[in-house]
C-alpha positions as CSV (number, residue, x, y, z in Angstrom):
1,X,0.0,0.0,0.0
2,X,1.3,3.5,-0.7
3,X,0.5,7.1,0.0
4,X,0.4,9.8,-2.0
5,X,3.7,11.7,-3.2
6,X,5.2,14.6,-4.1
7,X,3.9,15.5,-7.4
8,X,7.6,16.2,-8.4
9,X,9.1,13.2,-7.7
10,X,8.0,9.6,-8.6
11,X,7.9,6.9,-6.3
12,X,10.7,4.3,-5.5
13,X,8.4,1.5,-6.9
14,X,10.3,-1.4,-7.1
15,X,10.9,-2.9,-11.1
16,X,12.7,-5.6,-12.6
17,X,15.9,-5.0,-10.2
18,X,14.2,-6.6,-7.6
19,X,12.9,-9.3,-9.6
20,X,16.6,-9.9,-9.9
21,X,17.7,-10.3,-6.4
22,X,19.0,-6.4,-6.6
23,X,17.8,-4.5,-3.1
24,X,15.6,-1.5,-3.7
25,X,17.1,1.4,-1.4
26,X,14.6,3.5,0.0
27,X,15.2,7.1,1.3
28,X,15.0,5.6,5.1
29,X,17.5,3.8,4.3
30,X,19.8,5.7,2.5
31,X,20.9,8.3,5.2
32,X,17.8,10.6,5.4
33,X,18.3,12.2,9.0
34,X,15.6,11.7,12.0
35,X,13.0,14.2,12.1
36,X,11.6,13.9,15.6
37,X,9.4,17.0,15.0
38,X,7.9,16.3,12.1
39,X,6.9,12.7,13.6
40,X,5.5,14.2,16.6
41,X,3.2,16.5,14.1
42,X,2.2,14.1,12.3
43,X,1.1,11.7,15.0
44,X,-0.6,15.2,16.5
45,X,-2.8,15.4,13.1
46,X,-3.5,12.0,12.8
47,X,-5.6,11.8,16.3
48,X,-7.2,15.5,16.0
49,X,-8.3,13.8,12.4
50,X,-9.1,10.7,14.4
51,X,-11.4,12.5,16.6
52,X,-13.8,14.2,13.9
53,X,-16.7,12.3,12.9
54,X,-16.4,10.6,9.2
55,X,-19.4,13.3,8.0
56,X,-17.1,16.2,8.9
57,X,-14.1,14.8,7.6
58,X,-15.5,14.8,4.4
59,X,-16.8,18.3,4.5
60,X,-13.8,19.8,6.1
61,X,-11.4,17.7,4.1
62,X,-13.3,19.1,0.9
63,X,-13.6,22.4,1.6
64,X,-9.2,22.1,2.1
65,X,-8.8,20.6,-1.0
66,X,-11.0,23.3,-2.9
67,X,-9.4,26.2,-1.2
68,X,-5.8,24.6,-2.4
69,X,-6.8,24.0,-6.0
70,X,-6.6,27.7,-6.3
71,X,-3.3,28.3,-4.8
72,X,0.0,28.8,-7.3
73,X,1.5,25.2,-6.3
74,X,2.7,22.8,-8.8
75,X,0.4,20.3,-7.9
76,X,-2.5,22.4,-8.9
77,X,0.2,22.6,-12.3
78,X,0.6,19.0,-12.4
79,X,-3.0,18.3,-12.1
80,X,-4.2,20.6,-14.7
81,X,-1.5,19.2,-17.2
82,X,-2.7,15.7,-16.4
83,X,-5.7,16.4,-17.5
84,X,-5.3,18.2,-20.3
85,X,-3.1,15.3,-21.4
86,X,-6.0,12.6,-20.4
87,X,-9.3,14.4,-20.9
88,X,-8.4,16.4,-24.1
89,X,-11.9,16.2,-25.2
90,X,-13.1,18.6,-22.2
91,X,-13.1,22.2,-22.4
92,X,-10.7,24.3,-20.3
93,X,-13.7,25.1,-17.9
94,X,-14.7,21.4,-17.5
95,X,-11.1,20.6,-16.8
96,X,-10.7,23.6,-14.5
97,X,-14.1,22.2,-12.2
98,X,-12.9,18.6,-12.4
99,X,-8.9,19.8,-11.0
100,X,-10.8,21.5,-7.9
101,X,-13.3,18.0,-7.5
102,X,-9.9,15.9,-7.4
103,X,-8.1,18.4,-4.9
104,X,-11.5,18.3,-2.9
105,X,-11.1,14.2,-2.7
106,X,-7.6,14.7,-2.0
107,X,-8.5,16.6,1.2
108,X,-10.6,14.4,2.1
109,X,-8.1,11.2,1.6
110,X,-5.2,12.8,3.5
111,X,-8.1,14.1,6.5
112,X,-8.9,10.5,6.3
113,X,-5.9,9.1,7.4
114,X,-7.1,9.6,11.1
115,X,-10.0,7.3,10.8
116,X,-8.4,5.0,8.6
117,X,-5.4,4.6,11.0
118,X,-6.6,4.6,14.4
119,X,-10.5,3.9,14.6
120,X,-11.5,-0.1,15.5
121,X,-12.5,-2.6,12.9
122,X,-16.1,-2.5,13.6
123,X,-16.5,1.6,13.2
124,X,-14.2,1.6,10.5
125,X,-16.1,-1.0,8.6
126,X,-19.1,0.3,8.6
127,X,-18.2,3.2,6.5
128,X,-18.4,0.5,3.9
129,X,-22.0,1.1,2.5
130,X,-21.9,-1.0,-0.3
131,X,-19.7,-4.2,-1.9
132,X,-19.7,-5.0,-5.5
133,X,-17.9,-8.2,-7.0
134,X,-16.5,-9.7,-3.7
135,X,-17.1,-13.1,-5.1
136,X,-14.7,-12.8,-7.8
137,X,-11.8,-12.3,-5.6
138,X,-13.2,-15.5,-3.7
139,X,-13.4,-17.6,-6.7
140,X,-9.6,-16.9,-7.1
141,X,-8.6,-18.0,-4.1
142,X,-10.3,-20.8,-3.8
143,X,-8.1,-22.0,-6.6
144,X,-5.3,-22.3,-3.8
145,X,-2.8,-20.2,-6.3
146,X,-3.4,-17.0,-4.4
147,X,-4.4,-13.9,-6.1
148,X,-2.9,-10.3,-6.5
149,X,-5.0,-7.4,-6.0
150,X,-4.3,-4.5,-7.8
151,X,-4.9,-0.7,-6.0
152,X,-4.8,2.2,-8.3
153,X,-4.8,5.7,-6.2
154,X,-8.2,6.3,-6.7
155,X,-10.6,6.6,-3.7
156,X,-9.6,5.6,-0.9
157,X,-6.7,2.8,-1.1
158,X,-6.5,2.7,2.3
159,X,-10.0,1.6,3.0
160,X,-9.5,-1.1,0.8
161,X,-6.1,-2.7,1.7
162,X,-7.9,-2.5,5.7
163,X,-10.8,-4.0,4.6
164,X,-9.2,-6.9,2.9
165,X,-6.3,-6.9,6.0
166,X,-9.2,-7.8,7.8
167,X,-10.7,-10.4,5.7
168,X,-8.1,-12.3,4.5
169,X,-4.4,-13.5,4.6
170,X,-2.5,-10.6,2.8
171,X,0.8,-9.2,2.1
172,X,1.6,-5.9,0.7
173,X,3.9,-4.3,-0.4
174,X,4.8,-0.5,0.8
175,X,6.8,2.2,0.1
176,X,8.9,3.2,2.9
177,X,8.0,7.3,4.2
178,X,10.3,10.0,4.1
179,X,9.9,10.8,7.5
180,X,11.3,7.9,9.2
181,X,9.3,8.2,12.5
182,X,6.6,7.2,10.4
183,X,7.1,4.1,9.7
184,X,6.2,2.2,12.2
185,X,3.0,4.0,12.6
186,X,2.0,2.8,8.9
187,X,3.2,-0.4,9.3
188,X,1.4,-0.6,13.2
189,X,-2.3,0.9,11.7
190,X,-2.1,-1.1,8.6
191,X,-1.3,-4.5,10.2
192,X,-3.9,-4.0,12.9
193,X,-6.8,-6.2,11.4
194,X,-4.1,-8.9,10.5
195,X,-2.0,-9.2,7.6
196,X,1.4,-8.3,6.8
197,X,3.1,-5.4,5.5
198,X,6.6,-5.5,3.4
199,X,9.2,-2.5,2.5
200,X,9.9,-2.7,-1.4
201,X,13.2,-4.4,-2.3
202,X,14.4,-7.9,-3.0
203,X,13.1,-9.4,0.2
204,X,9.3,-7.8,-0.3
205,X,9.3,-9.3,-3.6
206,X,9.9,-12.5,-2.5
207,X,7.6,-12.5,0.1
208,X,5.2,-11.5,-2.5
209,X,6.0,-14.6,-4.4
210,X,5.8,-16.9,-0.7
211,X,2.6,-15.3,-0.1
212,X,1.0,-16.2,-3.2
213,X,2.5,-20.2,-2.9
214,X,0.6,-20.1,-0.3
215,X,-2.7,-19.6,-1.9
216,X,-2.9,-16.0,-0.3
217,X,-3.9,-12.4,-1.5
218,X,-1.2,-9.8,-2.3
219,X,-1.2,-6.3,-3.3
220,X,0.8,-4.0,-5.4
221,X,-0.1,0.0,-6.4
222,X,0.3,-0.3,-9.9
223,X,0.5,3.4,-11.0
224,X,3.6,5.3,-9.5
225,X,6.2,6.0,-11.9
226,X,9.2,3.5,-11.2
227,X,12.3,6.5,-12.3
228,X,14.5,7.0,-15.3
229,X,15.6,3.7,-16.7
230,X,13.3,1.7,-14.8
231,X,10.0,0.3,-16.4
232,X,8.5,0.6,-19.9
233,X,6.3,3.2,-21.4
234,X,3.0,1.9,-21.7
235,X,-0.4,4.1,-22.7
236,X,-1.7,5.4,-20.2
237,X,-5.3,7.5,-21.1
238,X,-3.3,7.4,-24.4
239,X,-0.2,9.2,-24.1
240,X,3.1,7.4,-22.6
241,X,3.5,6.3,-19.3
242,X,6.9,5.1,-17.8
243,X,5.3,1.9,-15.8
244,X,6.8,-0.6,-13.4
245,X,6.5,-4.0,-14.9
246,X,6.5,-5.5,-11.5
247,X,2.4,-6.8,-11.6
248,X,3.6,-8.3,-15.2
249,X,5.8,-10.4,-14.1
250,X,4.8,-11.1,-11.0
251,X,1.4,-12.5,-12.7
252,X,3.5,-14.3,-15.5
253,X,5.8,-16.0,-13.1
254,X,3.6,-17.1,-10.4
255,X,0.2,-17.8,-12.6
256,X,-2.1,-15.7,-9.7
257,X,-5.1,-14.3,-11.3
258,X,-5.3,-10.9,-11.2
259,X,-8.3,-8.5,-9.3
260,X,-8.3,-4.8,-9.8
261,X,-10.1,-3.2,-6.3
262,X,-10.7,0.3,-5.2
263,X,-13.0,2.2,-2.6
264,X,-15.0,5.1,-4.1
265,X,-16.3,7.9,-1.5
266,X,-20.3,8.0,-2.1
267,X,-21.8,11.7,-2.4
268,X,-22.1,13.4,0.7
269,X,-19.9,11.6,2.5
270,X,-22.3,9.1,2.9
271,X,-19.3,6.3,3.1
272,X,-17.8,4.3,0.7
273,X,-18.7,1.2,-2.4
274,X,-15.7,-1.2,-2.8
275,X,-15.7,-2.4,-6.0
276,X,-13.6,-5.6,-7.3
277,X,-13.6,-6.8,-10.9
278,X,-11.0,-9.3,-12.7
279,X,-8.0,-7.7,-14.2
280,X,-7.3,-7.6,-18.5
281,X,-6.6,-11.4,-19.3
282,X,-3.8,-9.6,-21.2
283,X,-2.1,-8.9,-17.9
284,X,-0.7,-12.4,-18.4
285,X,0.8,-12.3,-21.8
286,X,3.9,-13.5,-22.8
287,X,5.1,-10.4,-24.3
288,X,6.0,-7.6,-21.7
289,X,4.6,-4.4,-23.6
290,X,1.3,-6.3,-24.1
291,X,1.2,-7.4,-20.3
292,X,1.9,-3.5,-19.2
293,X,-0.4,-2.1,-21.2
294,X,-3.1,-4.4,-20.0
295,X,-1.7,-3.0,-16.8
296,X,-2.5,0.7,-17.7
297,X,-6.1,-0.2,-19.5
298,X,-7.0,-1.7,-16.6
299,X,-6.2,1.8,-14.2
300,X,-7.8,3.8,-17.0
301,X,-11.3,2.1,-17.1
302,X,-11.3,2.4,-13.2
303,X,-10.5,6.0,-13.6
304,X,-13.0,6.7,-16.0
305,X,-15.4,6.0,-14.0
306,X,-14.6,8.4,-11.1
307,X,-11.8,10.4,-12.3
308,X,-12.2,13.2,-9.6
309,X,-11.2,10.4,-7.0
310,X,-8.0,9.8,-8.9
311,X,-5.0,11.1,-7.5
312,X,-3.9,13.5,-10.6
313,X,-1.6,15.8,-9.0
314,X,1.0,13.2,-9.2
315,X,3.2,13.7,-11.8
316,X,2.7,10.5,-14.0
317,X,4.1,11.5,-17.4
318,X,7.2,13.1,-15.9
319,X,9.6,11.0,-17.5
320,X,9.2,10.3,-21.5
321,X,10.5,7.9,-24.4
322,X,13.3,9.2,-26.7
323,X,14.3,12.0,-24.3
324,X,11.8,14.2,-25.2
325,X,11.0,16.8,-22.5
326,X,8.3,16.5,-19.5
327,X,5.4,17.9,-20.4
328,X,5.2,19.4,-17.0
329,X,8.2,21.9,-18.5
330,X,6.3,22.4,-21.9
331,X,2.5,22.3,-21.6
332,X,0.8,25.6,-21.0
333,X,-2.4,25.3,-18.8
């Protein structure tokens, strides 16, 4: 499970490296310096979140998120470029509204983080208003070859690696924070309801593979940009994506089936539908372009169908084929 990044910098995902036996480094681990105070802050913010009720989370966190989305920061920059890129069809005004919806759910995801963190299984559940396709991701374990789910960051991703933490035998894998205090809080909140969380590297990869041997559930974030030289560009809302082949081959090698999952926020804040459906079939082809692309189509149809939810202020497309230039540098918005 992940969180959301900086919008100028992509995520450590873990690639083919690691499917190599090459460690991953995070920043943690790399000689980034304690920061006590920025620890302290954030476990201050995480219980005064904790402590709202979910109805005014939601209002508060959207009424952040709307205020921000007219502020001169870059991920208001990044967000509007992403979706000039992926929505070309829209007019500037309809792109505009839908760039203040996605910083509005973007409030409300990091408000969240209280709730989602700290409350008990049975109040955070119950947010949980509706569950569509559960059964599918049943049918594929009960083949006994485990399954992996795939997350995009759309709704809340949270909510849905905690609801299947508490449902069944999972392992996933995470991206270690910046702020090193941190991490055991995410680790501690996220293994609560059971299940197991590992850092990205050599050894989280192979207890991915272990986990699925043993006929259980993992789950991977498919959509963070895995760096320069890293991955293989892939469309994604048609235009290229560098993507982390990591799912491809991790399907391909291990024969799991595949189930794409997310948790979209109902209107007024009126909880949450999870929603899992099979992955592309194409996911386990052969041929590695055809197996990432799969990998992006699959993203892209969830997206479509509540792309304010999506996290667009990340900076997907930063990194391009044939060394042509971000469009974050060239696009005018």
């Amino acid at each position: 499970m992940g969180e959301p990044t900086r919008a100028d910098e992509p995520a450590p995902a873990p690639d083919a490296p690691e499917l190599r036996g090459r460690p991953a480094r995070s920043k943690a681990d790399s000689g980034t310096p304690p920061r006590p105070v920025l620890g302290a802050l954030g476990v201050l913010a995480l219980r005064l979140s904790a402590a709202l009720p979910y109805r005014w989370t939601w209002l508060l966190g959207g009424w952040a998120g709307r205020v921000a989305s007219r502020l001169p920061i870059r991920e208001r920059v990044a967000t509007l470029v992403n979706l000039k890129l992926c929505f070309p069809e829209l007019s500037n005004g309809e792109r505009t509204r839908l760039a203040r919806d996605s910083f509005a759910e973007t409030g409300r995801n990091l408000l969240e983080l209280g709730a989602m963190w700290t409350w008990d299984r049975e109040r955070l559940l119950a947010l949980v208003r509706e569950v569509r396709g559960e059964e599918h991701l049943k049918e594929m374990l009960a083949r006994g070859r485990g399954a992996i789910m795939v997350m995009p960051h759309l709704g809340s991703w949270e909510l849905t690696g905690l609801y299947c933490f508490a449902r069944y035998p999972m392992t996933a894998l995470y991206r270690t924070p910046r702020v090193r205090e941190m991490d055991a809080i995410y680790t501690r909140s996220r293994e609560r309801f059971g299940g197991r969380m590992v850092p990205a590297g050599a050894a989280g990869v192979r207890a991915m593979f272990a986990a699925l041997r043993r006929g259980e559930l993992t789950v991977l974030l498919p959509d963070q940009d895995p760096g320069r030289g890293a991955g293989v560009f892939a469309p994604f809302f048609g235009f290229p994506a560098n993507t982390s082949t990591l799912l491809s081959k991790l399907a391909q090698r291990s024969g799991a089936p595949v189930v794409y999952a997310h948790a979209a926020r109902r209107p007024g804040g009126d909880g949450f539908t999870l929603c899992f459906e099979p992955g592309p079939p194409q996911i386990h082809d052969p041929d590695l372009a055809t197996s990432v692309a799969a990998v992006n189509a699959g993203v892209e149809r969830l997206v479509r169908r509540v792309p304010a939810q999506y996290l667009w202020s990340y900076k997907r497309f930063r990194f391009q084929p044939d060394g042509r230039r971000s469009p974050y540098k060239t696009m005018e918005v």
